[in-house]
C-alpha positions in Angstrom: 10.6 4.6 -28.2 7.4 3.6 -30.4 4.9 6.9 -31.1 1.5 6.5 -29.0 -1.8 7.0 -30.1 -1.5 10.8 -29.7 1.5 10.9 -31.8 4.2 11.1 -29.1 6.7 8.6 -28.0 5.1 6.0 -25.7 7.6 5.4 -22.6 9.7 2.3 -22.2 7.4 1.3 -18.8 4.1 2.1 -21.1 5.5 -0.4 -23.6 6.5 -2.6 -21.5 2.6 -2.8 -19.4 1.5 -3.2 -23.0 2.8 -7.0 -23.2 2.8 -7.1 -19.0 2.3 -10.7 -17.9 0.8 -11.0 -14.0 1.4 -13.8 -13.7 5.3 -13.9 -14.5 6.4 -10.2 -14.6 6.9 -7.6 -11.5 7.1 -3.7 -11.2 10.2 -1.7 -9.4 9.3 0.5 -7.2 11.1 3.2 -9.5 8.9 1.9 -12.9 5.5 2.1 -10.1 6.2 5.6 -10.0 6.9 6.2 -13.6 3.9 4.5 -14.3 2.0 7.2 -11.8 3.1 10.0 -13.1 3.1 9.0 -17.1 -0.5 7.5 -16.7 -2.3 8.8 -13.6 -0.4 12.1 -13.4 0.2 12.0 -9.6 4.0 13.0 -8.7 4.5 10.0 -6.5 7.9 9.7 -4.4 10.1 6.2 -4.8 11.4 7.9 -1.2 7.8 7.3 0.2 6.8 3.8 -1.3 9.9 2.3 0.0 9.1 3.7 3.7 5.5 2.5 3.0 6.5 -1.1 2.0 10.0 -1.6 4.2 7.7 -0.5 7.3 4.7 1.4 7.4 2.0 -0.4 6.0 3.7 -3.4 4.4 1.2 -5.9 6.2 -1.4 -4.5 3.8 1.3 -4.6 0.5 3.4 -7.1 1.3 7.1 -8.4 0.3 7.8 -8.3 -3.6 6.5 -10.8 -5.3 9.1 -11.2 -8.1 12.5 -10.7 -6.6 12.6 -7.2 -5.9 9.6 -6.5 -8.1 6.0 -5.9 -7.0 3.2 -7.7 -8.5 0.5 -5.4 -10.2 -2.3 -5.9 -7.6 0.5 -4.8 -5.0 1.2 -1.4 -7.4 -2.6 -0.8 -7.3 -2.9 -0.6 -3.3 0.2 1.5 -3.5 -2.0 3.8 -5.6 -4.7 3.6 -3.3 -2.5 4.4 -0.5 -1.2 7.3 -2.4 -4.7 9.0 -2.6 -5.7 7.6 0.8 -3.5 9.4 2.5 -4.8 12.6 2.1 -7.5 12.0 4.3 -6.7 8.8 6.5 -3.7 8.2 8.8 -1.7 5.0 7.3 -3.2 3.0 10.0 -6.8 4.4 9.0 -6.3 3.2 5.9 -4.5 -0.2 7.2 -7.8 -1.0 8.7 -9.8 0.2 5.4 -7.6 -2.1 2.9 -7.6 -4.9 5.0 -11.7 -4.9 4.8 -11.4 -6.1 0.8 -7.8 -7.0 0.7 -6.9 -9.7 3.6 -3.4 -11.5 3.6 -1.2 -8.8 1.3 0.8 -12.5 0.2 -2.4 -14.3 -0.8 -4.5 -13.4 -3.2 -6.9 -16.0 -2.8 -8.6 -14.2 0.0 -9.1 -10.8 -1.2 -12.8 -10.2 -1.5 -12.0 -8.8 -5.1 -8.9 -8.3 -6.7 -7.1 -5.4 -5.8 -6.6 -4.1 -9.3 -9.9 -4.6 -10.2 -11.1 -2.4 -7.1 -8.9 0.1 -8.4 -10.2 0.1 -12.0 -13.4 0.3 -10.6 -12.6 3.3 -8.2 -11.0 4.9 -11.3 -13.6 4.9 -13.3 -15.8 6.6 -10.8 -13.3 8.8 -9.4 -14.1 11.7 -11.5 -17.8 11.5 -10.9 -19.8 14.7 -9.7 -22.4 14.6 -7.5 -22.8 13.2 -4.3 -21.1 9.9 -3.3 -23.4 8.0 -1.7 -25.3 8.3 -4.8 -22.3 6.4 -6.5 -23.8 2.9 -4.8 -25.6 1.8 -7.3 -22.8 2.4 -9.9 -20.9 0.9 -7.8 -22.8 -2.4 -6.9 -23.4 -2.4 -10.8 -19.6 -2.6 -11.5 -18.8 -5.0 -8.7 -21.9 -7.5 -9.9 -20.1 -7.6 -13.6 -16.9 -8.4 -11.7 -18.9 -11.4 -9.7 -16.9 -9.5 -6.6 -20.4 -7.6 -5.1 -20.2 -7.0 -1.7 -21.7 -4.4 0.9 -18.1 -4.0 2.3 -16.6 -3.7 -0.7 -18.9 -0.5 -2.1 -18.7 1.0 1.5 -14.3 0.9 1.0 -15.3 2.3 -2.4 -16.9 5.0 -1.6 -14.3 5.8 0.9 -12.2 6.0 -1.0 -13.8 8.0 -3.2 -14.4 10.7 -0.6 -10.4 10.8 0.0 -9.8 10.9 -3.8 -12.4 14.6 -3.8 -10.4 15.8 -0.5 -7.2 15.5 -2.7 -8.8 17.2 -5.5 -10.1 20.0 -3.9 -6.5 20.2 -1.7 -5.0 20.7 -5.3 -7.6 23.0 -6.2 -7.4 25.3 -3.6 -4.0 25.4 -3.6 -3.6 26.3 -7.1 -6.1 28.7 -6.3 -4.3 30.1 -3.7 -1.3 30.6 -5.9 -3.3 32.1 -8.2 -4.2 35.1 -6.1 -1.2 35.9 -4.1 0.4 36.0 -7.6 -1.9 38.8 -9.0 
């Protein structure tokens, strides 16, 4: 393993992201999960993404693109699903997806791509302050992007609000662990 920025070893799936081709190159489902918890931090199940893309909501993933390999737009709505889940049923969040990301097997129809939604939604994630007031930022983003539309900042900002639910979740629980450990 090569040393990162930070001075410790940069894992093999890191690396490999580093020289990642879209248009040629996939991700396991095993390297999307590394990838999770090495650069997101979430503790994402391989279990659970291959229930969610054998059945549950593989009409809004899809089939591998690459062989058995998932295309990066593909690992970004898995992430999406990930923090969507805390507040949406899978079909909720069927419906949600489906507004920006149409036919999971073209991506030709996506109202904007689904890795650029979620670099967008990343980057205002962590935001404080009420999330309707995130529009502007939002429209801002998306007009750079030459992907602006009302839909789009509306699944945004849902988003958005499932990401705080799941902060706050963690929050209190850690909270709650806290106390009852005193």
């Amino acid at each position: 393993m090569a040393l990162g920025t930070d001075g410790e070893e940069t894992p093999k799936v890191v690396k490999r992201l580093q020289h990642f081709d879209a248009a040629k190159n996939g991700l396991s489902i095993n390297e999307i999960v590394h990838l999770a918890n090495v650069l997101i931090g979430e503790h994402m199940s391989a279990t659970t993404i291959q229930n969610w893309t054998k059945r549950e909501v593989r009409d809004i993933i899809g089939v591998p693109r690459r062989g058995k390999k998932y295309s990066i737009n593909q690992a970004a709505i898995i992430y999406l699903l990930d923090d969507l889940k805390h507040l949406f049923s899978l079909e909720e969040t069927r419906e949600i997806l489906s507004i920006v990301f149409q036919n999971p097997n073209i991506d030709e129809d996506d109202l904007i791509s689904p890795l650029d939604f979620y670099i967008i939604y990343a980057q205002h994630a962590d935001t404080s302050g009420p999330i309707e007031l995130t529009e502007k930022r939002l429209k801002r983003s998306l007009e750079r992007l030459h992907a602006y539309r009302a839909e789009t900042v509306q699944v945004l900002q849902l988003c958005l609000y499932a990401r705080r639910i799941s902060q706050l979740t963690h929050e209190a629980k850690v909270r709650l662990h806290q106390m009852l450990d005193q």
